[in-house]
C-alpha positions as CSV (number, residue, x, y, z in Angstrom):
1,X,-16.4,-21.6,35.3
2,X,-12.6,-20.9,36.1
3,X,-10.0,-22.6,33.6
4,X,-8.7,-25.5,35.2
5,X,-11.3,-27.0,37.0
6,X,-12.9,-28.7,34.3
7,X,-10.4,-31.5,34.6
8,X,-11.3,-32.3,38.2
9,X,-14.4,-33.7,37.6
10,X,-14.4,-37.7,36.9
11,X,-14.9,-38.4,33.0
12,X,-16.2,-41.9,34.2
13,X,-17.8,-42.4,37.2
14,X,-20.1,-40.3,39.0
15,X,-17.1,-39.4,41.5
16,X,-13.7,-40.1,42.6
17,X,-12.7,-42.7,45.1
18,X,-9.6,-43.1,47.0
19,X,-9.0,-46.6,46.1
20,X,-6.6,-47.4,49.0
21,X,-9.4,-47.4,51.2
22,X,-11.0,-50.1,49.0
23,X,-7.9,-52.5,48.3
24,X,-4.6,-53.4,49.3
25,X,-2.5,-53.5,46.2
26,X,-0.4,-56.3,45.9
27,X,1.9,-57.8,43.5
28,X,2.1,-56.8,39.5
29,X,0.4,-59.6,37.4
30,X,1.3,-57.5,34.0
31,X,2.0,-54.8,32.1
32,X,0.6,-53.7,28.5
33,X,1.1,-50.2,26.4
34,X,-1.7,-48.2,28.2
35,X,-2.0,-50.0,31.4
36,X,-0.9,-52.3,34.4
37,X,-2.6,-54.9,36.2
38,X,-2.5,-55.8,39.7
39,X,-3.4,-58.1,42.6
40,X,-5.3,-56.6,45.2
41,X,-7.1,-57.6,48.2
42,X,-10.6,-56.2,48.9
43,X,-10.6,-54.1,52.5
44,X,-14.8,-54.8,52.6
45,X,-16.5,-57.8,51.3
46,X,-18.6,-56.9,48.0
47,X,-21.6,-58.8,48.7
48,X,-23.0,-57.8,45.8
49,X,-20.6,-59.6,44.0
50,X,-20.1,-62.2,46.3
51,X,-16.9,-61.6,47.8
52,X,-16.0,-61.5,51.2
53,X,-13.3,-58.6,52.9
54,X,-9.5,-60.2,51.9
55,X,-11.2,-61.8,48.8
56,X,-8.0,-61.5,45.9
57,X,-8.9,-59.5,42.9
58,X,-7.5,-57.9,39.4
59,X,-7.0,-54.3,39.3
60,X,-6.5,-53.2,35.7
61,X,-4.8,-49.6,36.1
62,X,-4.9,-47.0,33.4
63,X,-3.4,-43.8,33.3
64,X,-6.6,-41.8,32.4
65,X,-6.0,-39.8,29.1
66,X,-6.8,-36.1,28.9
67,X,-10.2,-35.2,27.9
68,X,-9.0,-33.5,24.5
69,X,-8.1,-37.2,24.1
70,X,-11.5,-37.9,22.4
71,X,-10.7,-41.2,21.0
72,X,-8.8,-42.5,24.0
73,X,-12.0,-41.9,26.3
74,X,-14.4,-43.1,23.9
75,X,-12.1,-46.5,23.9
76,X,-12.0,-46.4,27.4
77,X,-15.9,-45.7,28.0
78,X,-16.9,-48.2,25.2
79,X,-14.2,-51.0,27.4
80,X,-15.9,-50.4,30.4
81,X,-19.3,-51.2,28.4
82,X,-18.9,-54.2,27.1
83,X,-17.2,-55.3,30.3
84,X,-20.5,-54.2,32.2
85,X,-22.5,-56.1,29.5
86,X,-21.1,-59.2,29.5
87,X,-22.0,-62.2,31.9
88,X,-20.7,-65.4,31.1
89,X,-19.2,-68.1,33.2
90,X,-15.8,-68.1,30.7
91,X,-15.8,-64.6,30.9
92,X,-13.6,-62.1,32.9
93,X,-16.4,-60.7,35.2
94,X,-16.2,-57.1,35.5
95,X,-17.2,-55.9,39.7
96,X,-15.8,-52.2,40.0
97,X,-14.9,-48.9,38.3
98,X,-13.1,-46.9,40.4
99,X,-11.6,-43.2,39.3
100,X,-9.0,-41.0,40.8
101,X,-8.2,-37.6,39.1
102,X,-5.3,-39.6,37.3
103,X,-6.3,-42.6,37.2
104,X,-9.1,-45.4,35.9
105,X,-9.6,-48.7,37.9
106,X,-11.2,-51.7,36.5
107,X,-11.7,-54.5,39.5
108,X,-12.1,-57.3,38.1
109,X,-12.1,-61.1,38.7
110,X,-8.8,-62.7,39.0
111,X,-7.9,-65.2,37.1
112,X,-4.9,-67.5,38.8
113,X,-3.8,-69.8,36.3
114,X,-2.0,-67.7,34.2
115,X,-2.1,-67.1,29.9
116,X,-2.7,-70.2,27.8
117,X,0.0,-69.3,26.0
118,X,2.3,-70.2,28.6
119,X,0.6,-73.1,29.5
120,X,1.3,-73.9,25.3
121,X,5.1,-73.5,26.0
122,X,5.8,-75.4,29.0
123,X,3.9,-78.0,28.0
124,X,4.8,-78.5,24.4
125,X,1.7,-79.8,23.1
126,X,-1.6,-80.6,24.2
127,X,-3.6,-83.9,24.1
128,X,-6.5,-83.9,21.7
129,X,-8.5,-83.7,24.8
130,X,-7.4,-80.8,26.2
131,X,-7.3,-79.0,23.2
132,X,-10.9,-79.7,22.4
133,X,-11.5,-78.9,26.4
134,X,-10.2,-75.0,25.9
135,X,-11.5,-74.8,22.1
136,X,-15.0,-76.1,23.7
137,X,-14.7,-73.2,26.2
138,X,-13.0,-70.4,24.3
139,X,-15.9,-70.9,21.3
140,X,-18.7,-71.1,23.7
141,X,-17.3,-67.7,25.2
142,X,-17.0,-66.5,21.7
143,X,-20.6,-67.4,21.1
144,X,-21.5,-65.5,23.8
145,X,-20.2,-62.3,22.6
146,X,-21.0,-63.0,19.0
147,X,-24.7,-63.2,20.5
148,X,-24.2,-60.1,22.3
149,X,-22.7,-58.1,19.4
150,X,-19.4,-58.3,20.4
151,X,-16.6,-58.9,18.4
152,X,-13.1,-59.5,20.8
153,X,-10.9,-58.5,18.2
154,X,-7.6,-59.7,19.6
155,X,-8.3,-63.3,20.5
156,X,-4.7,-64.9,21.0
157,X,-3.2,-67.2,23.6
158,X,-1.4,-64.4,25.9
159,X,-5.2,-62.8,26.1
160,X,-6.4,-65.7,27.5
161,X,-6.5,-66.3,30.8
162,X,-6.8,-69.5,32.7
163,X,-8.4,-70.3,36.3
């Protein structure tokens, strides 16, 4: 094998895809230490998923690390997982993993209503019914996971995100 060539096979799928032919990237939802996310609009519905050409989606973009980054691709590859895993109606649902030779994408379900936390701050304070409305929802999800072996690790109002 020549040196080099190694590094332009896919560490995550079974190939690369030229993800511009899938979506049309739209607007920056956020930005976090080892990734962006991004609206996107599919190009081709996604029956499978049950989503129809222009449907609006998440794209979670990570800069893929190198593959002497052990720890970094098993964090990665252990993400993508438990994403997979998971199935759970107040859950982030999980529909693609695409891979460029820089780059990892996660499609994923968008989630329009933004972070509870900012819902927290503009409205002060919750009722006692909405509070037990999210807390109902946010430990049944936690349930889930607990059932499934998961732990989330970093449960906080910015990492939740509302529909």
């Amino acid at each position: 094998m020549m040196a080099g060539l190694e590094d332009e096979r896919p560490m995550f799928c079974d190939r690369f895809t030229d993800v511009d032919a899938l979506y049309k990237v739209g607007r920056k939802l956020g930005v976090g230490n080892f990734a962006k996310v991004v609206q996107a609009s599919c190009n081709y519905a996604m029956p499978q998923h049950g989503l129809k050409a222009g449907a609006q989606v998440a794209v979670k973009v990570v800069k893929k690390p190198s593959r002497v980054s052990v720890d970094k691709v098993e964090m990665l590859q252990a993400e993508i997982d438990v994403l997979r895993k998971i199935e759970h109606r107040n859950l982030v649902r999980l529909y693609e993993v695409h891979e460029t030779a820089a780059k990892l994408y996660l499609v994923m379900e968008l989630c329009t209503g933004g972070e509870l936390f900012d819902k927290i701050v503009t409205l002060g304070k919750y009722t006692e019914e909405d509070a037990r409305y999210f807390a109902f929802k946010l430990l049944n999800a936690v349930l889930y996971l607990h059932d499934q072996n998961i732990c989330h690790r970093d449960l906080k109002p910015e990492n939740i995100l509302l529909s």
